[in-house]
RODO-2510 file (C-alpha; in nm, 4 decimals, decimal comma):
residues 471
     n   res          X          Y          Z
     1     x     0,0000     0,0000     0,0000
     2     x     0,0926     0,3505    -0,1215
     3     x     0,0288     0,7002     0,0158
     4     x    -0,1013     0,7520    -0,3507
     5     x    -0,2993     0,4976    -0,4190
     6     x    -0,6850     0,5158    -0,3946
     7     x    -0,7171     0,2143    -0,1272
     8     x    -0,5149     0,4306     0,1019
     9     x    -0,6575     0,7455     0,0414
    10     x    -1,0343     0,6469     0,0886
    11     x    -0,9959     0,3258     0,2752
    12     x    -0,7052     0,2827     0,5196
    13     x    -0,6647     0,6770     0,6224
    14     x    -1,0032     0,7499     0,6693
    15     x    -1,0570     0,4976     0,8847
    16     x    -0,7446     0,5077     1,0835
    17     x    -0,7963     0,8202     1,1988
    18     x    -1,1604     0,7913     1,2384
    19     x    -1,0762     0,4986     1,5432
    20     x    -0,7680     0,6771     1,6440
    21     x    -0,9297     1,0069     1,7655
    22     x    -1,2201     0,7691     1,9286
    23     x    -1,0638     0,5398     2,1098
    24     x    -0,8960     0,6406     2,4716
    25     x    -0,6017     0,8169     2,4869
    26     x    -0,4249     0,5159     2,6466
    27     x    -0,4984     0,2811     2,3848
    28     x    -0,3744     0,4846     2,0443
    29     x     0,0095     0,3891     2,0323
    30     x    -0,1324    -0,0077     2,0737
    31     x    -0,3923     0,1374     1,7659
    32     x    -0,1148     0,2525     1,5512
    33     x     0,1233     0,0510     1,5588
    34     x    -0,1513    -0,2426     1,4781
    35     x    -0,2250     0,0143     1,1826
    36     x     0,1385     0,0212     1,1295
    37     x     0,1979    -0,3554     1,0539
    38     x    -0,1225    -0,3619     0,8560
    39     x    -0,0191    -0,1251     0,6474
    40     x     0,3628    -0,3206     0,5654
    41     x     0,1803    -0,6101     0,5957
    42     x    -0,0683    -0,5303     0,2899
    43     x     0,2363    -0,4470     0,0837
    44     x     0,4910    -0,7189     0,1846
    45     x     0,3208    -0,9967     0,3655
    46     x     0,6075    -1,2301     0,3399
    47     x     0,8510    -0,9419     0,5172
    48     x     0,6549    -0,8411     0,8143
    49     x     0,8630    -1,1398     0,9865
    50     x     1,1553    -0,9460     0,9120
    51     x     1,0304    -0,6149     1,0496
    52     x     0,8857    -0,7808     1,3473
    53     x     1,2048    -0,9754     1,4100
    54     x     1,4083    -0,6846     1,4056
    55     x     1,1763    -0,4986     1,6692
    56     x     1,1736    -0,7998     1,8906
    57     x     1,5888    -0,8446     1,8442
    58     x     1,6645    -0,4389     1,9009
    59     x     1,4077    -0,4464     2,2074
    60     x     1,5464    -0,7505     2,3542
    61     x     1,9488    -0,6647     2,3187
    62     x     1,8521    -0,3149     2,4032
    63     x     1,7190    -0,4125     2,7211
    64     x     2,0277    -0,6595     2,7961
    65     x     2,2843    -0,4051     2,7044
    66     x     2,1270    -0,1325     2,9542
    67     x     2,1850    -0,3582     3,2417
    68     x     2,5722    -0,2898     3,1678
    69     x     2,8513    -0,0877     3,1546
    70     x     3,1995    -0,1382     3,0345
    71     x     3,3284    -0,3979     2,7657
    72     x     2,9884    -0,5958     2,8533
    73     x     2,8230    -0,2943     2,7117
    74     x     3,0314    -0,2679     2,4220
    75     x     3,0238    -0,5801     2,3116
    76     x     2,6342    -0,5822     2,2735
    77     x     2,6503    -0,2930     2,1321
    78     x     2,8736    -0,4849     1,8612
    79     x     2,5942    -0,7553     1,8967
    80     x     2,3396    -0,5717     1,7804
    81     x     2,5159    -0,3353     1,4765
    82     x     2,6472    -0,6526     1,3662
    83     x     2,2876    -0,8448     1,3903
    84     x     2,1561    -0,4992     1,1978
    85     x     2,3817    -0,4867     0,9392
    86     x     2,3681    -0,8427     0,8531
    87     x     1,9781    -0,8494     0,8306
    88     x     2,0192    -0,5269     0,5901
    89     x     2,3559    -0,7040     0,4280
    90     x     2,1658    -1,0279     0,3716
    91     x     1,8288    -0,8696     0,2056
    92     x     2,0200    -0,5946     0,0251
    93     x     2,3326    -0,7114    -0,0707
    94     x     2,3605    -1,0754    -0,0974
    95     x     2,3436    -1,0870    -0,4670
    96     x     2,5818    -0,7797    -0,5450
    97     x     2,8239    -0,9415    -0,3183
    98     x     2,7909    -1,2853    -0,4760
    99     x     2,8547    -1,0686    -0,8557
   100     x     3,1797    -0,8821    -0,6711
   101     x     3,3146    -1,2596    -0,5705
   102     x     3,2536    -1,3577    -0,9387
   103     x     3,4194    -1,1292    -1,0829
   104     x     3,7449    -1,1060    -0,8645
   105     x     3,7369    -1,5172    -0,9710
   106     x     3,6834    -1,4667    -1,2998
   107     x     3,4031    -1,7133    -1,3166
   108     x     3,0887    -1,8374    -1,1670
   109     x     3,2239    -1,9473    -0,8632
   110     x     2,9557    -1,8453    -0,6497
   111     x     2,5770    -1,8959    -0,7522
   112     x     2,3117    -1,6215    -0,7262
   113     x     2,0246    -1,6579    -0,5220
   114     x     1,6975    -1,4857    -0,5224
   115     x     1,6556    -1,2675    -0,2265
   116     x     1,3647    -0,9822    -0,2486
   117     x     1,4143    -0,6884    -0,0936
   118     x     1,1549    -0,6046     0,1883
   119     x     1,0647    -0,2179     0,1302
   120     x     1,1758    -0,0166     0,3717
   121     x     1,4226    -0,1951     0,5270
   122     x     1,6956     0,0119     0,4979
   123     x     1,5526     0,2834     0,6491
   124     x     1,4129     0,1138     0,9664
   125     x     1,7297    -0,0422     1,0113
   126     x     1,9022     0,2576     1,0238
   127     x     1,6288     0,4098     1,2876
   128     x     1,7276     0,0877     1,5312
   129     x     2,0587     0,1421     1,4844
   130     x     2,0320     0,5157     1,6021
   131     x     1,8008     0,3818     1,9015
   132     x     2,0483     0,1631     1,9909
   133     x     2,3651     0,4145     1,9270
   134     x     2,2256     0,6631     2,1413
   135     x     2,1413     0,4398     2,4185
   136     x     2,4867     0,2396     2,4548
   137     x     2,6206     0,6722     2,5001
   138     x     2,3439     0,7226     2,7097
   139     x     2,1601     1,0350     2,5190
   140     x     1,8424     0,8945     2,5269
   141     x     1,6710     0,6548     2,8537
   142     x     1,5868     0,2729     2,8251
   143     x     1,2597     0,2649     2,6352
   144     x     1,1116    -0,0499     2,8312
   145     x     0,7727    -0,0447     2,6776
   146     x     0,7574    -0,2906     2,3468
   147     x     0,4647    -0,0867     2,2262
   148     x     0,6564     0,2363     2,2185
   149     x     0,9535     0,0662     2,0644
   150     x     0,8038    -0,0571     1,8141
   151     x     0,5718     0,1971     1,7016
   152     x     0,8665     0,4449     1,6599
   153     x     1,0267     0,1614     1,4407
   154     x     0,7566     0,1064     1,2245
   155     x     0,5321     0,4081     1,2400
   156     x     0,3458     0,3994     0,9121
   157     x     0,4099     0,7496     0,7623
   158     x     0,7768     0,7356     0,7351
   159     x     0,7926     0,3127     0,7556
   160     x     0,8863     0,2356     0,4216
   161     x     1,0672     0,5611     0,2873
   162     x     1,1367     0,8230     0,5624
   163     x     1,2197     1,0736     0,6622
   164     x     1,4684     0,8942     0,8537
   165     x     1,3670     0,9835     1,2546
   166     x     1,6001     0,8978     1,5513
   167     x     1,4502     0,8147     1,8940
   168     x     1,5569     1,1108     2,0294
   169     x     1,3739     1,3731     1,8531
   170     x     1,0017     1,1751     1,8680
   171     x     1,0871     1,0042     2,2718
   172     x     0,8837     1,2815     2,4189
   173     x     0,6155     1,2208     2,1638
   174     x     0,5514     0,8526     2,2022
   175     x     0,4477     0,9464     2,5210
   176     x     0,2164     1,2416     2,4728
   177     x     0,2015     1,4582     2,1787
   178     x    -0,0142     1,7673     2,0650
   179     x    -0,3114     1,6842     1,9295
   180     x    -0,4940     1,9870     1,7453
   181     x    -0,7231     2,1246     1,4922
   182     x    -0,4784     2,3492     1,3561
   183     x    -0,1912     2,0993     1,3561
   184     x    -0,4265     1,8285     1,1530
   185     x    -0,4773     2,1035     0,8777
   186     x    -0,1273     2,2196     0,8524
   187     x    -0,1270     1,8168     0,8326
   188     x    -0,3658     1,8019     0,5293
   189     x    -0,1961     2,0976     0,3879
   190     x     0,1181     1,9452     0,3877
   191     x    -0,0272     1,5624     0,2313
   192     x    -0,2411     1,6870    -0,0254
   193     x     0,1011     1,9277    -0,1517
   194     x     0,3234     1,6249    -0,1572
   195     x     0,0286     1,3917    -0,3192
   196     x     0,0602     1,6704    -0,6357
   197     x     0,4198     1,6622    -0,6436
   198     x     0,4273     1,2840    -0,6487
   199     x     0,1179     1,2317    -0,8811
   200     x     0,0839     1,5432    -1,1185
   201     x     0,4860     1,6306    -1,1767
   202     x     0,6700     1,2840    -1,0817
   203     x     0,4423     1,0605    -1,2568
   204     x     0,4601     1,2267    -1,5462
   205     x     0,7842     1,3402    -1,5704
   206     x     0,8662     0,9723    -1,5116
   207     x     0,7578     0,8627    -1,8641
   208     x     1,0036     1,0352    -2,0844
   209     x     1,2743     0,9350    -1,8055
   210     x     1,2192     0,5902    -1,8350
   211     x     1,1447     0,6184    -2,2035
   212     x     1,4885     0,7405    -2,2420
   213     x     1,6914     0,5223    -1,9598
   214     x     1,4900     0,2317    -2,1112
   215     x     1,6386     0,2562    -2,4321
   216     x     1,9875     0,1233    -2,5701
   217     x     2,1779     0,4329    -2,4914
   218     x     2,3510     0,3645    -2,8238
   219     x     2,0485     0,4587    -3,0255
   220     x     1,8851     0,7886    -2,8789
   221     x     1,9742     1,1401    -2,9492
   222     x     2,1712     1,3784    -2,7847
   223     x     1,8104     1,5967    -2,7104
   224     x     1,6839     1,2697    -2,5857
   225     x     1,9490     1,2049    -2,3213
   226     x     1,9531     1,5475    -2,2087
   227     x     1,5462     1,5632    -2,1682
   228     x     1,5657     1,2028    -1,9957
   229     x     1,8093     1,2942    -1,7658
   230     x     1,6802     1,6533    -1,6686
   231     x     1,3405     1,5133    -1,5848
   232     x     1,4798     1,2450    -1,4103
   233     x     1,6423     1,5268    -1,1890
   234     x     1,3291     1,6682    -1,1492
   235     x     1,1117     1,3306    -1,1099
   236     x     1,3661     1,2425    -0,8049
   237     x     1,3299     1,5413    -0,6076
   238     x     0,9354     1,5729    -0,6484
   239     x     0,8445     1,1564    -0,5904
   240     x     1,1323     1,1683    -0,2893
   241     x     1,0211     1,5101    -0,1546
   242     x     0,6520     1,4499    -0,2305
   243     x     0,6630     1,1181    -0,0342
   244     x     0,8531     1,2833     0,2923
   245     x     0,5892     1,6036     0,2667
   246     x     0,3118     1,2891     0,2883
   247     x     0,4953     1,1359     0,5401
   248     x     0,5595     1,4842     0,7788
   249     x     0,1605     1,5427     0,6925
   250     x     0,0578     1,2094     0,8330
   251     x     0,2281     1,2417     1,1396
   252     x     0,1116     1,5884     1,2111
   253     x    -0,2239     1,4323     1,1262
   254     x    -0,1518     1,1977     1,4516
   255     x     0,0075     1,4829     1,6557
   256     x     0,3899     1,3889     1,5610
   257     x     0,6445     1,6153     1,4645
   258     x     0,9052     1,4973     1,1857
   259     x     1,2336     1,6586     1,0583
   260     x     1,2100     1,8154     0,7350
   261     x     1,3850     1,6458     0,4813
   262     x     1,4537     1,8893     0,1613
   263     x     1,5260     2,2401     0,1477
   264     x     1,4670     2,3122    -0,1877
   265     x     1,7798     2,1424    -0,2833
   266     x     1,8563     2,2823    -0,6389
   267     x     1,8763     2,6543    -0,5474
   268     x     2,2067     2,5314    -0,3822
   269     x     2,5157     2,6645    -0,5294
   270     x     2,7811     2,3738    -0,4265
   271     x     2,7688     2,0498    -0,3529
   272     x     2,8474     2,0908     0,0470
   273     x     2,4997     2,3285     0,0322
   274     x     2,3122     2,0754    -0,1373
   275     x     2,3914     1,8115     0,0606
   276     x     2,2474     1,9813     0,3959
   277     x     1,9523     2,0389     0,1619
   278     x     1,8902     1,7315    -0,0175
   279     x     1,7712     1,4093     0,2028
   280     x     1,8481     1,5989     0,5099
   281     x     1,7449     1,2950     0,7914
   282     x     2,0186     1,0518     0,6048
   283     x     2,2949     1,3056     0,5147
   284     x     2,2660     1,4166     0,9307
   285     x     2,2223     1,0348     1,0271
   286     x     2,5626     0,9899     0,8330
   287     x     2,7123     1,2895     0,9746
   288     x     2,6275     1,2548     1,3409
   289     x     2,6666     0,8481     1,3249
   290     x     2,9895     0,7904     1,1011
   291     x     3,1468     1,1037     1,0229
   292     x     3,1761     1,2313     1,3641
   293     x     3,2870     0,8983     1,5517
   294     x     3,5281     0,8628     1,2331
   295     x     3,6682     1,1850     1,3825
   296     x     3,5298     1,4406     1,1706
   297     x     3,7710     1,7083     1,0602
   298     x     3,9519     1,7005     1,4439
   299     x     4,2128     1,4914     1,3120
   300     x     4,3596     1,6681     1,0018
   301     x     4,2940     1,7755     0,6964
   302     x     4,4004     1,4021     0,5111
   303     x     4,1919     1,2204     0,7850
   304     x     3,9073     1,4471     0,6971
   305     x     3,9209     1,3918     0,3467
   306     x     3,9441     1,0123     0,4115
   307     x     3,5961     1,0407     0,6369
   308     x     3,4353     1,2669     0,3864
   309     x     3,5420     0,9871     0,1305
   310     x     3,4360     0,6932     0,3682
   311     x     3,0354     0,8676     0,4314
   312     x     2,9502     0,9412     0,0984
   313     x     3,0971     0,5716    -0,0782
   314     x     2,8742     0,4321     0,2447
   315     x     2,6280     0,6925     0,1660
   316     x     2,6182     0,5097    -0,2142
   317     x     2,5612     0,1905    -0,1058
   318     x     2,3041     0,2997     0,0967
   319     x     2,0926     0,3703    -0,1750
   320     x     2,1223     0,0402    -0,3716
   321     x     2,3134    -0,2445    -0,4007
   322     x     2,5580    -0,1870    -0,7400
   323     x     2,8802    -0,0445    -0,8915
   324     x     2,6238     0,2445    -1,0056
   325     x     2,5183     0,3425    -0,6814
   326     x     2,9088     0,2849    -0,5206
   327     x     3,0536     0,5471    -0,8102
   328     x     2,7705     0,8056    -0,7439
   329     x     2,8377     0,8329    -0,3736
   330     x     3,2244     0,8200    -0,4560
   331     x     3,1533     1,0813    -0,7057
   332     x     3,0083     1,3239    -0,5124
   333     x     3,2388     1,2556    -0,2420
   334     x     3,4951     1,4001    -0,5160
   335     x     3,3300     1,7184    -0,5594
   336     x     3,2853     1,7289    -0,1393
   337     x     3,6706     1,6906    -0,1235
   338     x     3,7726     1,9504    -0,4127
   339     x     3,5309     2,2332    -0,2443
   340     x     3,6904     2,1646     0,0964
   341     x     4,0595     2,2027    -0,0866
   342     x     4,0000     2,4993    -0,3209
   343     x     3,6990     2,5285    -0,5168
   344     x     3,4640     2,6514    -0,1909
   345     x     3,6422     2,9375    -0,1573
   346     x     3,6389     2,9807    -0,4813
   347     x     3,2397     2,9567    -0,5315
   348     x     3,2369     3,1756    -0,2239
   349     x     3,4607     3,4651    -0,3475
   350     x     3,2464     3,4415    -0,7162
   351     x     3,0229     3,7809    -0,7566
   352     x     2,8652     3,5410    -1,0288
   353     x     2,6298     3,3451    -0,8612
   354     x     2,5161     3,2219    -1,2120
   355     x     2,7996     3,0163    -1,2287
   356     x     2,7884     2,8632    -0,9013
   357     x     2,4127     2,7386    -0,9591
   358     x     2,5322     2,5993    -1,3429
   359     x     2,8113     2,4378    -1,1829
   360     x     2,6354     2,2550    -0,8761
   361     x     2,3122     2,1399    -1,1250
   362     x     2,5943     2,0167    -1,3571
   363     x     2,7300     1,7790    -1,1195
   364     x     2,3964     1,6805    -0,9988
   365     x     2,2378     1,6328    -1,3132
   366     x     2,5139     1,4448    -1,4365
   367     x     2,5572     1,2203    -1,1024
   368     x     2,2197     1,1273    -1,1899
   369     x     2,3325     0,9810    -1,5132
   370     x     2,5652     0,6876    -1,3247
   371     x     2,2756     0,7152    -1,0384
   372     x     1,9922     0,5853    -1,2697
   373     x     2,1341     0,3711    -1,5666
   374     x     2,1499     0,0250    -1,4996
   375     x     2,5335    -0,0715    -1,5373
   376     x     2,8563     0,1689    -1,6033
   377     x     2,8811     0,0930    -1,9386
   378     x     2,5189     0,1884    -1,9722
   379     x     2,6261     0,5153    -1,7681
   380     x     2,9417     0,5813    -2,0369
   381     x     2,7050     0,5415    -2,3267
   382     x     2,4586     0,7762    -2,2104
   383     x     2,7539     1,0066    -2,1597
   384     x     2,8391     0,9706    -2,4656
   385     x     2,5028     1,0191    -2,6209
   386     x     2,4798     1,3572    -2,4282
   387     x     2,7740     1,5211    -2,4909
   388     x     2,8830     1,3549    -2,8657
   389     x     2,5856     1,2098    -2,9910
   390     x     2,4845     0,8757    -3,1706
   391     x     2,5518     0,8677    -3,5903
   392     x     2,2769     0,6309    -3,5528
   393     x     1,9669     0,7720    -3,3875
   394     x     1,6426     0,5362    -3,3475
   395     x     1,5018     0,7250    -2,9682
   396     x     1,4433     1,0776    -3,0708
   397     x     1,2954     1,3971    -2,8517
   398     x     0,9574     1,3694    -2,9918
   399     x     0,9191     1,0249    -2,9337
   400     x     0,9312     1,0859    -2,5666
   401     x     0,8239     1,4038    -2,4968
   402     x     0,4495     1,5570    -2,5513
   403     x     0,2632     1,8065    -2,4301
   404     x     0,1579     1,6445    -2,0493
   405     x     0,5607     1,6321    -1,9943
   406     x     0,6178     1,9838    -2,1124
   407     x     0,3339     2,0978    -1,8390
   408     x     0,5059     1,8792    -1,5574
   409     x     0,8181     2,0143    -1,6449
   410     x     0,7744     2,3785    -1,6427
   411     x     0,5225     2,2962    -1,2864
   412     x     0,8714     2,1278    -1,1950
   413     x     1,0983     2,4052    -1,2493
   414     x     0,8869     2,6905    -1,0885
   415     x     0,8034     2,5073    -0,8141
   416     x     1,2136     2,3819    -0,7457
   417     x     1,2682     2,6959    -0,5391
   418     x     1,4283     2,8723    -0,8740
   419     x     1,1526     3,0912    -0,8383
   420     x     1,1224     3,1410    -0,4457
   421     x     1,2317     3,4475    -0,4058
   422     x     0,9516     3,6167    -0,7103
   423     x     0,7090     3,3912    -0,5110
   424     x     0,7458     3,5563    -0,1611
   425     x     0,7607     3,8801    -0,2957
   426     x     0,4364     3,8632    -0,4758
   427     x     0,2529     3,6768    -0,1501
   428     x     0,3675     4,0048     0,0405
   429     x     0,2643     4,2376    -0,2122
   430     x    -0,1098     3,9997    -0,2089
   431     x    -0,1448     4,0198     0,1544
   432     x    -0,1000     4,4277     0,1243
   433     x    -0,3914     4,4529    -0,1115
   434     x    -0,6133     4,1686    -0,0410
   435     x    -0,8046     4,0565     0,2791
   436     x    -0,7094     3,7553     0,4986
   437     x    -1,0193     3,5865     0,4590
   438     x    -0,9921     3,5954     0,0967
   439     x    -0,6696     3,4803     0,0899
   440     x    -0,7441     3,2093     0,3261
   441     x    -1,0105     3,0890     0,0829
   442     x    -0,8518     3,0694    -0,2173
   443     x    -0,5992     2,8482    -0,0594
   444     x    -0,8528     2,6037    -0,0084
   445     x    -0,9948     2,6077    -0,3107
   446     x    -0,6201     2,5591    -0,4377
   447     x    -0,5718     2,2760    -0,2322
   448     x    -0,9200     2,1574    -0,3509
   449     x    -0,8605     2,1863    -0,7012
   450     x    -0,4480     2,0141    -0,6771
   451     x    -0,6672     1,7144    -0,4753
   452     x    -0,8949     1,6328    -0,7413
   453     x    -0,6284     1,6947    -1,0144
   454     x    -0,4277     1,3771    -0,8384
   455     x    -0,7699     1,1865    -0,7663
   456     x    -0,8348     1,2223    -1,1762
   457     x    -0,5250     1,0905    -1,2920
   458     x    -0,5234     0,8158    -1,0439
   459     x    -0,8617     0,7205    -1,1132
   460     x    -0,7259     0,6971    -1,5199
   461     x    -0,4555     0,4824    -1,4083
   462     x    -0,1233     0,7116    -1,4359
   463     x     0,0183     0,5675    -1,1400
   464     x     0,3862     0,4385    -1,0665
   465     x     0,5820     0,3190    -0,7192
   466     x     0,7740     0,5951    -0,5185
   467     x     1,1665     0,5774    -0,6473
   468     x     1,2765     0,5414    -0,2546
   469     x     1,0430     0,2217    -0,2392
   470     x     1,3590     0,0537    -0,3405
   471     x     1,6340     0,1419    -0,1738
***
């Protein structure tokens, strides 16, 4: 089940909150976190063993290692990264690691197996592992009741795609949280904005994207690979940031209080800004739980470099299992390194802000490239196609691009923050000249008319899974 899918929308939601705000206070973290594992459940009814199992095995180990200090303590804290990782290892990585062996061999020496990956996993992992982290330091207290536990590591909203929370910021919650008219609006403000950027802009910017990656990068044109990569940039940041606005809705909708997750990221004019803009729960889970106990930049300039280098290759594999994934992190890891060196101060010292902007969406947009082909030599092709062209051409532009993807991608590059700044002024200048109330109702009637835009073109079947599903 999908935040954008029509079951959810007039089926599961409804409902859920209908019995959550009737039932006794005492009884809704029991409610939601049944909710909770219907809701993976109806998705991946094969996996919810998994997430259950890891609930039960972080509860239990948590518990053990709380009654300890010392190496005792340590060593279940190695207990239960280890037992983490190797869940996540085992479901993610099995078969990319069997494919390394291979190839260092030289032959088939290993066999694949088929192991699905259970959505989500990666990102409840890493929300145990932070539990668990900031326990063994003692940050946060023992959390003793199962209930609690488990609802914070498999709270619907952000379950299968994030943000990424850490105990610490929702603790407080879990036990009582604000509950209030105002908050479930700014809640259903906040969901019915990320259902249009994930239904009327990703969706359909998703076509010519695939249309183009889909293709033998041989045989399209050099229009082609530009259009299929640029609205792949776009398609990425609406689907990923339309799904965390859903997910920071939802929990308002239920009184919680998530971390924002993008700051209109492409305004950013290096790569350093974009990455405290882009993803923001991961890049700060990275920071604050391998870049700082790495040492940070406390230990030299070449040990910083070699920590930078260290998150973002992690930061890589993270997202996928694959050579692609491994050179994207490592590649902006590059560009994280340079700016720290020179080219910061640089950017910093240019009057030309132009220039920074063109150079930051150049190494985004083409990081993308090795980020969504299927193999490097897919990625070098695609290169090629961009910035040389094909002598023989069978994927053209007009094959792949009409009219729907020429709305969704000018809707995609006003509302990418490009035009902020124009935005704000003219609100100002509105709110001068025009009365609250009026204001205040054509809002609605905006968020109205954006609801039943996405209800349309769901009911007629333009419908496709959220990009983060799989990683």
């Amino acid at each position: 089940m999908v935040f954008s899918s029509m079951v959810f929308l007039w089926c599961f939601l409804p409902i859920v909150l209908f019995i959550y705000y009737i039932i006794d206070t005492k009884y809704k973290n029991g409610f939601l976190l049944f909710a909770s594992l219907l809701f993976y459940f109806w998705g991946e009814p094969s996996y919810i063993i998994v997430l259950c199992s890891s609930i039960v095995f972080n509860y239990c180990l948590s518990i053990w290692m709380d009654k300890y200090d010392g190496k005792t303590r340590k060593l279940i804290l190695a207990l239960t990264l280890i037992g983490n990782l190797c869940l996540l290892g085992y479901f993610k990585y099995f078969n990319f690691l069997i494919e390394a062996l291979n190839m260092i061999a030289g032959k088939q020496a290993f066999v694949f197996k088929h192991v699905a990956l259970p959505i989500g996993i990666s990102f409840y992992t890493f929300q145990s592992i932070s539990y668990i982290i900031d326990l063994y330091y003692k940050k946060i207290k023992l959390q003793k009741n199962f209930v609690k536990l488990a609802l914070y590591i498999s709270l619907f909203p952000q379950l299968v795609a994030g943000p990424i929370v850490k105990y610490k910021d929702i603790e407080q919650q879990l036990d009582k949280r604000e509950e209030k008219a105002e908050k479930f609006a700014e809640g259903i403000r906040r969901f019915i904005l990320g259902l249009g950027k994930k239904v009327i802009i990703a969706n359909t910017l998703a076509i010519a994207a695939d249309k183009a990656f889909q293709a033998n990068p041989t045989e399209i044109s050099a229009p082609l690979a530009w259009a299929g990569i640029i609205c792949y940039t776009l398609q990425i940041y609406y689907d990923f940031s339309g799904y965390s606005d859903m997910a920071i809705g939802l929990g308002k909708m239920f009184g919680f209080d998530f971390m924002e997750n993008f700051n209109i990221p492409y305004i950013s004019q290096s790569i350093r800004e974009y990455w405290r803009r882009w993803h923001i729960s991961l890049s700060t889970w990275f920071k604050e739980y391998v870049y700082i106990p790495l040492g940070g930049n406390r230990k030299g300039n070449i040990r910083t470099y070699v920590n930078l280098w260290i998150v973002f290759l992690l930061t890589g594999i993270w997202h996928g299992a694959g050579f692609t994934f491994i050179l994207w992190g490592a590649f902006h890891g590059f560009f994280i390194i340079i700016e720290r060196l020179f080219l910061g101060k640089i950017i910093e010292n240019n009057k030309l802000k132009f220039f920074n902007h063109f150079y930051c969406l150049f190494v985004i947009v083409t990081g993308f490239v090795i980020f969504r082909s299927n193999s490097l030599p897919d990625a070098l092709n695609y290169f090629k196609a961009m910035f040389i062209g094909n002598s023989e051409v069978v994927y053209s532009f007009g094959e792949c691009v009409n009219i729907h993807t020429w709305i969704s991608f000018v809707l995609g590059i006003i509302c990418c923050g490009f035009f902020n700044e124009f935005k704000n002024n003219l609100l100002s200048k509105l709110k001068t000249k025009i009365n609250d109330n009026i204001i205040n109702i054509a809002a609605v009637f905006g968020y109205i008319f954006i609801f039943i835009w996405c209800l349309l073109k769901l009911i007629s079947g333009t419908y496709n899974p959220f990009i983060y599903f799989r990683f």
